[in-house]
C-alpha positions in Angstrom: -37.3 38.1 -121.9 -40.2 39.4 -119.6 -39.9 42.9 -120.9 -40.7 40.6 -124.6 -44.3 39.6 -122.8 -45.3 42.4 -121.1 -44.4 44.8 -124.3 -47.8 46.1 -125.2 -48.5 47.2 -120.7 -44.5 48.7 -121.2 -46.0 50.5 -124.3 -48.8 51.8 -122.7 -47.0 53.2 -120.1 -44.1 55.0 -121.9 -46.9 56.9 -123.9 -48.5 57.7 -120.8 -45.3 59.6 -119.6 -44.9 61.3 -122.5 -48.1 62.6 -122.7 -47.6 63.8 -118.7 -44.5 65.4 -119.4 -45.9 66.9 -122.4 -48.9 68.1 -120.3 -46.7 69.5 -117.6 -43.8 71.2 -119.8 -46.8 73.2 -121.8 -47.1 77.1 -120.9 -50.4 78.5 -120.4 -52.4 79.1 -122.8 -53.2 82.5 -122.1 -49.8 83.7 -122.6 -49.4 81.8 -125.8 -52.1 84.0 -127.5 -52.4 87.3 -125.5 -50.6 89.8 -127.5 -50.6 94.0 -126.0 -50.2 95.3 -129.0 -52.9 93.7 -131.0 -54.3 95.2 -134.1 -58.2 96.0 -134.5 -59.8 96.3 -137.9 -62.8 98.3 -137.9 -64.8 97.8 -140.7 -67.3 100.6 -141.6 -70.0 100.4 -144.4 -73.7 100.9 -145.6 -75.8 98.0 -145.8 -76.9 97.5 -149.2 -80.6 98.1 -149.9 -82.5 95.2 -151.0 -82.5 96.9 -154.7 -79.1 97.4 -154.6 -78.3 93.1 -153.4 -80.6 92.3 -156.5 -79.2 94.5 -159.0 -75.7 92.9 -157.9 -77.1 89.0 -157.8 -78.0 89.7 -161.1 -74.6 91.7 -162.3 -72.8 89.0 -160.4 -74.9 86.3 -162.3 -74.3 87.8 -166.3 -70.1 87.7 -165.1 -70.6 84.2 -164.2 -72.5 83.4 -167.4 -70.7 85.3 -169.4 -67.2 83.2 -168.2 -68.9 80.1 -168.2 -69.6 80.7 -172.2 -65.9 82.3 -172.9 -64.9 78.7 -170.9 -67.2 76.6 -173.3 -66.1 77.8 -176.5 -62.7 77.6 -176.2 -63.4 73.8 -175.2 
C-alpha cells in the first residue's frame, strides 16, 4: 500500500537506474566508430568557369521547363 503512494518517487528512481546502468554498460565511443581500414574518396576536378556555371544554369533551366510543360499537358 505505501509502494501505491510513493509510485511516481519509485518511478523516478527505477528510470534513474536504468539510465546509470545504461551509461555504465556503453563502450567508448571511440572504438564504436574508429575503423583501420577506412576508405578515402578523393575527388579530383576543375572548377567550372563562371561561363561555363551560366551556360549550365541556363541548360539546366530549359530541362526543367521543358518537363514542367511535358507534365502540364498530359494533365
Amino acid at each position: 500500500m505505501n509502494v501505491l503512494k510513493n509510485f511516481e518517487a519509485v518511478f523516478i528512481v527505477t528510470l534513474g537506474l536504468v539510465f546509470a546502468a545504461d551509461f555504465a554498460l556503453q563502450a567508448p565511443a571511440q572504438d564504436q566508430f574508429a575503423t583501420p581500414e577506412m576508405q578515402v574518396v578523393v575527388v579530383s576536378a576543375k572548377r567550372l568557369s563562371a561561363e561555363q556555371k551560366r551556360q549550365s544554369l541556363i541548360d539546366e533551366n530549359k530541362t526543367t521547363l521543358a518537363t514542367d510543360v511535358a507534365t502540364s499537358t498530359k494533365i
